[in-house]
FITOR-719703 format. One record per residue (C-alpha): residue in one letter; x, y, z; residue number from 1. Coordinates in steps of 0.2 Angstrom, whole numbers. Example, Ala and Ser with C-alpha at 12.3 -4.5 7.8 and 13.67 -1.06 7.14 Angstrom:
% FITOR-719703
+-------+-------+-------+-------+--------+
: pakol :    c1 :    c2 :    c3 : nudren :
+-------+-------+-------+-------+--------+
:     a :    62 :   -22 :    39 :      1 :
:     s :    68 :    -5 :    36 :      2 :
+-------+-------+-------+-------+--------+
This chain:
% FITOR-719703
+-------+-------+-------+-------+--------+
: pakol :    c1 :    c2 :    c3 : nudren :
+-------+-------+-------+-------+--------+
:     x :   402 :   613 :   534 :      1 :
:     x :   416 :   601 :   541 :      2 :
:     x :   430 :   605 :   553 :      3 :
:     x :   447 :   598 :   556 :      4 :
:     x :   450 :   592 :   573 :      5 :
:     x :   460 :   608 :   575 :      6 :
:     x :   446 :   620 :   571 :      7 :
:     x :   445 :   627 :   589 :      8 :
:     x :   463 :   628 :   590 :      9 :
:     x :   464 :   639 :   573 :     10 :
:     x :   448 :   650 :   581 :     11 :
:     x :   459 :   652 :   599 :     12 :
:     x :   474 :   657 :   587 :     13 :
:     x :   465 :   670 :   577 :     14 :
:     x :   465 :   662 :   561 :     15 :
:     x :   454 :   669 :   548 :     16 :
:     x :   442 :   658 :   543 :     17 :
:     x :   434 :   653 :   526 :     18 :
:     x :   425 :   641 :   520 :     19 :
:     x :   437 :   627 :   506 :     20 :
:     x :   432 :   609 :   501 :     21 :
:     x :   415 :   609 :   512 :     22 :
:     x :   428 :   612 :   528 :     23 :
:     x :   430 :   627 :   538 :     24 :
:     x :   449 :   631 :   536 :     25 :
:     x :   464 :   644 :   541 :     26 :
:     x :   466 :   653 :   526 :     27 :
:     x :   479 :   668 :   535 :     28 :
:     x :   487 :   670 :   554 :     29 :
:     x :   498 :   684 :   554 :     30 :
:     x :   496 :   688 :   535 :     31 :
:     x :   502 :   680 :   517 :     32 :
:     x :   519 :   686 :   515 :     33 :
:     x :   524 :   681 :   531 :     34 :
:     x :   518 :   667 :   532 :     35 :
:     x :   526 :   662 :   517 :     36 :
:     x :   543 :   670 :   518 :     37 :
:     x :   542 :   659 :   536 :     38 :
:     x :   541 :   643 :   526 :     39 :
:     x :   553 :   648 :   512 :     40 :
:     x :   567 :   653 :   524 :     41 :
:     x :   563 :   644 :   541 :     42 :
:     x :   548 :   634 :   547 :     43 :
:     x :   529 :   632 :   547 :     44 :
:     x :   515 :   622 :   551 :     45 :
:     x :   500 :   618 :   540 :     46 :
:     x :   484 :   610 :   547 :     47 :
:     x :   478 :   598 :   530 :     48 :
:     x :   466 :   587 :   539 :     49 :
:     x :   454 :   592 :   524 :     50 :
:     x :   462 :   580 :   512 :     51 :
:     x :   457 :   562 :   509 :     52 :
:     x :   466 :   546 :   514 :     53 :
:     x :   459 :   529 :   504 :     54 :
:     x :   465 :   511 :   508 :     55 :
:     x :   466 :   501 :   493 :     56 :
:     x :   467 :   482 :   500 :     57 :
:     x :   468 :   461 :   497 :     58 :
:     x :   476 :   451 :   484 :     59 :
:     x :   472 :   462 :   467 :     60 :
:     x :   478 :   478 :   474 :     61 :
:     x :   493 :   479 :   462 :     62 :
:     x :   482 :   476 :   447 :     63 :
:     x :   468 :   486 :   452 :     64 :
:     x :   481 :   503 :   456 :     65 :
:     x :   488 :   498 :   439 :     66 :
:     x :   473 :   500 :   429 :     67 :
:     x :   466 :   513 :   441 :     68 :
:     x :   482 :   526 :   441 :     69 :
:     x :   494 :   534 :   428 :     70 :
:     x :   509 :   530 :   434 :     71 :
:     x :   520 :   511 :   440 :     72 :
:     x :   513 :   505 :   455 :     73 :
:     x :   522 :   491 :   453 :     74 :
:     x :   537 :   500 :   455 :     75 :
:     x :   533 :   504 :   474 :     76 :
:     x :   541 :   494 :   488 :     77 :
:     x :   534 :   497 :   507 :     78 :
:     x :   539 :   514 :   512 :     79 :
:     x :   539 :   521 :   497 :     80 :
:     x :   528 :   534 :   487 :     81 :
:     x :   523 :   540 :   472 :     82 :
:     x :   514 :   556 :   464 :     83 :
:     x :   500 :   551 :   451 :     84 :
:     x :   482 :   554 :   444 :     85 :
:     x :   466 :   543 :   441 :     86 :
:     x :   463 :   546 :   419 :     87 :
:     x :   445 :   548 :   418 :     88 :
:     x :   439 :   537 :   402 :     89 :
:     x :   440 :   554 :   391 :     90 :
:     x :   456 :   561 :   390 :     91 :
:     x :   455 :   569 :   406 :     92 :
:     x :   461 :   568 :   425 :     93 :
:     x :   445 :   564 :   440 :     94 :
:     x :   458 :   569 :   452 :     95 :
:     x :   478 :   569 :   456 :     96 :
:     x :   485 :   559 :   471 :     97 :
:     x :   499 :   552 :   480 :     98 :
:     x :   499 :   531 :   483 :     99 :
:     x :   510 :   525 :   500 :    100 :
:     x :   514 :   510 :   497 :    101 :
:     x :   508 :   502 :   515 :    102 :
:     x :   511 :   481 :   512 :    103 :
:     x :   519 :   479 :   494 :    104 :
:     x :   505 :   471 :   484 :    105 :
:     x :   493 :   470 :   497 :    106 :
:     x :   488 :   486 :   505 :    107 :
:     x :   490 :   507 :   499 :    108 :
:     x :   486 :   521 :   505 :    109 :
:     x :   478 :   534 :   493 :    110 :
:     x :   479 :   553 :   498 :    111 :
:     x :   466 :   563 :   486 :    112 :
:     x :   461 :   583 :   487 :    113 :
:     x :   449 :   587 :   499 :    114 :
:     x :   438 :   591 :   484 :    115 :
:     x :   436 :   578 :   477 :    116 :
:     x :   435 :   564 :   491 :    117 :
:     x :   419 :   559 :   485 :    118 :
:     x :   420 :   560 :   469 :    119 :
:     x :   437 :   549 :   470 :    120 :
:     x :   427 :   536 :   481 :    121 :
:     x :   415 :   534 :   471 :    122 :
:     x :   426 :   532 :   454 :    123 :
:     x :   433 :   518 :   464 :    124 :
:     x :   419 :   509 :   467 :    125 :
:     x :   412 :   510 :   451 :    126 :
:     x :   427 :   500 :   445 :    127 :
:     x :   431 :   490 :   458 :    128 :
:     x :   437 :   474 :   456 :    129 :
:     x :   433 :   457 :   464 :    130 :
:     x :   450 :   455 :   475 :    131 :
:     x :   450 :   472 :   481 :    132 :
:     x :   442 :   480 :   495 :    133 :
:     x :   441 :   501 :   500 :    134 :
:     x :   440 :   510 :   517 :    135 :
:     x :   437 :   529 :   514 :    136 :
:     x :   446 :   533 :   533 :    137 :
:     x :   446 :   553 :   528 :    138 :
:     x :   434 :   558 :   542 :    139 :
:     x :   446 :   547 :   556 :    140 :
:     x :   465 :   555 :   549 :    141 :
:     x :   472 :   570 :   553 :    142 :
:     x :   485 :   577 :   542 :    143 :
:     x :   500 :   590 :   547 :    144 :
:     x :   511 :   599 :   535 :    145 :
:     x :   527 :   604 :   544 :    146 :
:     x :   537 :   612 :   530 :    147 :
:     x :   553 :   623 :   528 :    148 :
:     x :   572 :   622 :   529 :    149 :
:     x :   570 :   619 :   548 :    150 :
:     x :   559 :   607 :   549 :    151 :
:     x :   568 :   593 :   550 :    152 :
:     x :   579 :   599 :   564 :    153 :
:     x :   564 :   603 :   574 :    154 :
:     x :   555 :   587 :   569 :    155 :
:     x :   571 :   576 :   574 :    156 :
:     x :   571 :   583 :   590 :    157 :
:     x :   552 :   575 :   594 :    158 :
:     x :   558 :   557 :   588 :    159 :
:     x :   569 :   541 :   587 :    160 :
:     x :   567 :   539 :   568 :    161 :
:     x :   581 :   544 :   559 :    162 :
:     x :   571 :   556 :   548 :    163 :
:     x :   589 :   560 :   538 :    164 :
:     x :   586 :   542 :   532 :    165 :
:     x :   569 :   544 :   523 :    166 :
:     x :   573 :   549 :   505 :    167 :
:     x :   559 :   562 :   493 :    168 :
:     x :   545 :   551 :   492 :    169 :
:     x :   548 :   539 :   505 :    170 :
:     x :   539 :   537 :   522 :    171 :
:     x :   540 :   527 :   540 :    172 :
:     x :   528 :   523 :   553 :    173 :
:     x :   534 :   527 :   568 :    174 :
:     x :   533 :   537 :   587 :    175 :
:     x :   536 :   554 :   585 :    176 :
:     x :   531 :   566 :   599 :    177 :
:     x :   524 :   552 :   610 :    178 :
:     x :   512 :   550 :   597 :    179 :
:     x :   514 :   532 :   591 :    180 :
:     x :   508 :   523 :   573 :    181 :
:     x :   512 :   542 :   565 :    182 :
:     x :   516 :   541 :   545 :    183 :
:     x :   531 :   552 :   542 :    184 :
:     x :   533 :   556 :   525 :    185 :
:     x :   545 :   566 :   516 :    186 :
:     x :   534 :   574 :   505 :    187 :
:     x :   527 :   591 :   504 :    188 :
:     x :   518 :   605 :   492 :    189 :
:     x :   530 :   620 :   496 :    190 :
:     x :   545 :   614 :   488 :    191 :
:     x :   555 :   619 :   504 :    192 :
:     x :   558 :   604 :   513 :    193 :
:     x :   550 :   596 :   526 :    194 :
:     x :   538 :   581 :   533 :    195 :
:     x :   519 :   576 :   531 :    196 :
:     x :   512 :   570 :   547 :    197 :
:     x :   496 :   560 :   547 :    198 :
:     x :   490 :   551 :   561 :    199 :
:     x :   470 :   549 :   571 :    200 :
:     x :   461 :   562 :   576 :    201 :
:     x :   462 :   560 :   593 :    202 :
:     x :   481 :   564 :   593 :    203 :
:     x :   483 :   577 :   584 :    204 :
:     x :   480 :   590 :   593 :    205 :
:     x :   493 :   583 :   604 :    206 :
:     x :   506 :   580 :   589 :    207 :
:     x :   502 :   601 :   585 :    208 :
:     x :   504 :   606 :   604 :    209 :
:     x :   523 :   596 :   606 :    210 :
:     x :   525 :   602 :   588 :    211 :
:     x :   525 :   621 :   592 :    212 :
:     x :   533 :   619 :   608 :    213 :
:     x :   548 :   612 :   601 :    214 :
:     x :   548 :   626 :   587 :    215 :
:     x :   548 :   639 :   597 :    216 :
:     x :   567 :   642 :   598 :    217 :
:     x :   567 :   642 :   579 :    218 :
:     x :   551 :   654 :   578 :    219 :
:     x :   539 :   640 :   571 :    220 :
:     x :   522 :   647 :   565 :    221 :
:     x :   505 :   643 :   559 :    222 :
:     x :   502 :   643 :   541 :    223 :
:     x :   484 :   647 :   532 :    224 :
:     x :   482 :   639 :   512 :    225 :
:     x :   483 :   657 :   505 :    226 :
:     x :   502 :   655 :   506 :    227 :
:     x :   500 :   637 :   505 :    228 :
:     x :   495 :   642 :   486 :    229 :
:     x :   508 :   654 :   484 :    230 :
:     x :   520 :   644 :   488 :    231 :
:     x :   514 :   629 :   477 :    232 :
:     x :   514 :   643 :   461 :    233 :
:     x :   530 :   648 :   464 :    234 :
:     x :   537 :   628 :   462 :    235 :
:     x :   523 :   627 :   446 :    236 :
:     x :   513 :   613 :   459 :    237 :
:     x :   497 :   609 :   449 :    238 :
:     x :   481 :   613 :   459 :    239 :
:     x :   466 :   602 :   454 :    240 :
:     x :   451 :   613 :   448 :    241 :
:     x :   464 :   628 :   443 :    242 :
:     x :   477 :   621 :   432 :    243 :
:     x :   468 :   604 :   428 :    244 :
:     x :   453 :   595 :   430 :    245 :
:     x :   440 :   584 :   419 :    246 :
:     x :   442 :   592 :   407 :    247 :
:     x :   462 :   594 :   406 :    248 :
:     x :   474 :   583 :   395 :    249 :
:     x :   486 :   578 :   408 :    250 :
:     x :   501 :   577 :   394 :    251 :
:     x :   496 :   595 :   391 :    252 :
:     x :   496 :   597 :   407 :    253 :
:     x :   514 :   590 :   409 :    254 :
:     x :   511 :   575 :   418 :    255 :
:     x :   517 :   564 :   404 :    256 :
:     x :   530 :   561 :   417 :    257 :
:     x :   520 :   550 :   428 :    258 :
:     x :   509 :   542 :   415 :    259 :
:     x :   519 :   526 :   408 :    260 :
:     x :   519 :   519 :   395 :    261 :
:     x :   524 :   502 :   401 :    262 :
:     x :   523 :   483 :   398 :    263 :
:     x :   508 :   473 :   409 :    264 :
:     x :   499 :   492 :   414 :    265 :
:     x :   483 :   494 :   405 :    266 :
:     x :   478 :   509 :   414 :    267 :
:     x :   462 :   519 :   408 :    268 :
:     x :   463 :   531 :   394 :    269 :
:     x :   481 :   523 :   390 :    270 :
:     x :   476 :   520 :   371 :    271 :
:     x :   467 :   539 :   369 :    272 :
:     x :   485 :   543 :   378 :    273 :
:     x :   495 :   535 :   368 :    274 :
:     x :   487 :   544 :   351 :    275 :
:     x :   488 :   560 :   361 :    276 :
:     x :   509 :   558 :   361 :    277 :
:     x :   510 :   552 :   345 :    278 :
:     x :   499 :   565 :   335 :    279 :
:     x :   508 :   579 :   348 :    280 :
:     x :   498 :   589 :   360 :    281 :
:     x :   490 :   607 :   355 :    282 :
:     x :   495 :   617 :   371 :    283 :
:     x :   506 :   615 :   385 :    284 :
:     x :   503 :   622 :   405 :    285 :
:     x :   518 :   633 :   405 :    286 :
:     x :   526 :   646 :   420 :    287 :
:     x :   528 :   664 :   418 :    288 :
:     x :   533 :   678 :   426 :    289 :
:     x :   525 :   696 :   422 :    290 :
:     x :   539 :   709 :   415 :    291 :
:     x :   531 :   723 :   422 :    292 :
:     x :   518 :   726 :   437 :    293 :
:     x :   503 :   717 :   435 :    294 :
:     x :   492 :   701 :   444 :    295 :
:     x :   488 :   687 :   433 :    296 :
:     x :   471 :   681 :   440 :    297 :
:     x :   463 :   662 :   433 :    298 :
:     x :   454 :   665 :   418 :    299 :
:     x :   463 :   680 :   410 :    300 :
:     x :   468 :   677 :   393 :    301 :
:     x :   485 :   674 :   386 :    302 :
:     x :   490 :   681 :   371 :    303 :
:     x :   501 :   687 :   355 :    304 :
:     x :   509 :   705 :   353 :    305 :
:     x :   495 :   708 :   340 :    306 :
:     x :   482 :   703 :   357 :    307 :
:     x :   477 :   687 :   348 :    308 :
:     x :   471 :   674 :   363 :    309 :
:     x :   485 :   661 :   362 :    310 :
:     x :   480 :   653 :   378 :    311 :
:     x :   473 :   655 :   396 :    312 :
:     x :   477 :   660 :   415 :    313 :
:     x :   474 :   646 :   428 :    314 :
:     x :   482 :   653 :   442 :    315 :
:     x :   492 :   668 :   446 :    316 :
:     x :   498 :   678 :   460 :    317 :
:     x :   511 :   691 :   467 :    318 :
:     x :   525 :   680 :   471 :    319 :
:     x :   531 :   686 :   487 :    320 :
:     x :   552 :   680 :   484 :    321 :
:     x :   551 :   689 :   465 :    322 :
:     x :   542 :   700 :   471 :    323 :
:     x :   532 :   700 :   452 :    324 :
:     x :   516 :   694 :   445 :    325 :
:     x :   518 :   674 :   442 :    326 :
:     x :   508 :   662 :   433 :    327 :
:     x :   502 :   645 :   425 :    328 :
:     x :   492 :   642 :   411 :    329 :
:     x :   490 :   634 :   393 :    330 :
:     x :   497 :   640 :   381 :    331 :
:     x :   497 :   635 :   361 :    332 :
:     x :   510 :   626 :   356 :    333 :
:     x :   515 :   637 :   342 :    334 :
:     x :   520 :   650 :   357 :    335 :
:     x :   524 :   639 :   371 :    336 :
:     x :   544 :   640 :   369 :    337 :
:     x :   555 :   644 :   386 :    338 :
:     x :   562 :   661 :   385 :    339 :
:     x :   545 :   668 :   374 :    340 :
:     x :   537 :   682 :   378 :    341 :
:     x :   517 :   681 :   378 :    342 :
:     x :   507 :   694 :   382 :    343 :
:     x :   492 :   694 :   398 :    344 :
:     x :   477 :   704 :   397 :    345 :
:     x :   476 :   711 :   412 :    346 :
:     x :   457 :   722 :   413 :    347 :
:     x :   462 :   733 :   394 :    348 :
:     x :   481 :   732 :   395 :    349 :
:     x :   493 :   717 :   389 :    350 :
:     x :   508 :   715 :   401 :    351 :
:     x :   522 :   707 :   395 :    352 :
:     x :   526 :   690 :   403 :    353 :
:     x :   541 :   679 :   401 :    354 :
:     x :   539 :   659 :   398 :    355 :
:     x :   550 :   650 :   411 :    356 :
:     x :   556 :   633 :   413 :    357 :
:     x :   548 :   625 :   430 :    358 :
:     x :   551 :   630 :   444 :    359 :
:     x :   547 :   649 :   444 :    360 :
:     x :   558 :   652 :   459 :    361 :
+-------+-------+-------+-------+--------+
């Protein structure tokens, strides 16, 4: 099993442990709901050094990412990022990503789910094209998720750049708690604000320690990924191998907003897509929110008031701001509508459960 280079740390702290992605990581500190309420209403720290990074480099770069990805590459100046997925030749996605946009038709930087680093290599390499080279550097960055209302405040305090000045989606590289060459990007999967920090292994521990200390004051605290996936559900944040995968249409998915459609983009799948929009999709990945007590779990069915399956569970939890059972999942299009109300089959019972419009909270 991998570790990050803040495993010891993590152990020291007392951390429990488990196994995610072939890495030992935090999955709780001090407990889910506070974690969470921490990053909803002030500021905490996430260790995410289990996700890929990927340089895409040389000349065909551009045209490469534009046949490779879903959404315009071309439409990325330096600095700049965008969210997107690799179409996998049969309708469904191999993986979802985020491209930094390092030299502007020359070099990117491709930030894939711990999962699926290989699998994302590989997929690369097996359509590479003569004008591009790749440097899988996951096992060399380290990767910090400093998320919540006060992050930046705290963050600002640790560095020159003017972090009021990087817009959603954009990044700098820059010095930030004498560490130097440091990406700073204003991106995040909490939907509460904050920065991604990514930098080589042999810093970070530093980057953590100067981190915390300036926290202090504001109470920063370590965050575990059980709250890192309650968080993510209560903004509707797709998780690869829950809410899509190979086998998922990514328009059913509601990713039609980062697949375009667009002149001089021959992008995989774009044909089976294109049908796929025209003929209309058969379910959609929609939020809910359970009308009485109940936990919606990944793989409980959805269905009609007559308890007809209508669609499927792919992840569910208590959310700890509603303080009621949310969820995501696919549901037929005939009963997909915002403001329905569908029906989960929780063991015997069928709870109702309202359809709501993205974000749940």
């Amino acid at each position: 099993m991998k570790t990050t280079a803040l495993n010891k740390i993590h152990r020291e702290l007392g951390a429990k442990m488990v196994e995610f992605a072939g890495y030992d990581m935090p999955i709780e500190y001090s407990g889910i709901l506070s974690e969470h309420m921490k990053v909803r209403e002030s500021v905490g720290v996430f260790d995410v050094s289990h996700m890929g990074e990927i340089y895409v480099e040389g000349p065909k770069s551009l045209e490469y990412l534009q046949h490779m990805t879903s959404n315009d590459v071309a439409a990325l100046d330096h600095g700049k990022a965008q969210y997107c997925y690799f179409p996998n030749g049969k309708g469904g996605i191999v993986d979802d990503l985020i491209v930094y946009c390092m030299i502007k038709d020359q070099k990117y930087l491709l930030v894939v789910n711990a999962s699926n680093i290989e699998k994302d290599f590989q997929w690369l390499q097996d359509n590479l094209i003569e004008g591009v080279t790749l440097d899988n550097i996951s096992d060399r960055i380290s990767q910090l998720a400093v998320q919540g209302p006060k992050a930046q405040e705290i963050l600002q305090r640790l560095t020159t750049v003017e972090l009021d000045k990087i817009p959603f989606y954009q990044f700098v590289v820059g010095s930030i708690a004498g560490v130097e060459n440091v990406i700073i990007s204003n991106t995040g999967y909490t939907g509460s604000g904050g920065f991604e920090l990514y930098c080589e292994n042999k810093d970070i521990e530093m980057l953590w320690t100067e981190i915390f200390r300036e926290g202090a004051p504001e109470g920063i605290k370590p965050i575990g990924l059980a709250a890192r996936d309650t968080l993510r559900m209560e903004k509707g944040y797709c998780l690869y191998g829950n809410d899509i995968d190979d086998t998922t249409s990514p328009l059913e998915a509601g990713l039609g907003w980062t697949t375009k459609f667009i002149d001089n983009k021959p992008f995989i799948d774009r044909p089976t897509l294109e049908k796929e929009k025209a003929e209309g999709v058969k379910q959609r990945l929609r939020g809910f929110i359970l009308q009485e007590r109940g936990i919606p779990r990944h793989g409980y069915e959805i269905c009609d008031a007559e308890g007809n399956k209508i669609g499927v569970v792919t992840s569910g939890t208590q959310s700890p701001i509603l303080k009621q059972g949310i969820g995501l999942g696919y549901i037929h299009i005939d009963h997909c509508k915002f403001g329905n109300t569908v029906y989960i089959r929780v063991r015997k019972k069928l709870i109702p459960a309202l359809i709501k419009k993205l974000p749940l909270v």
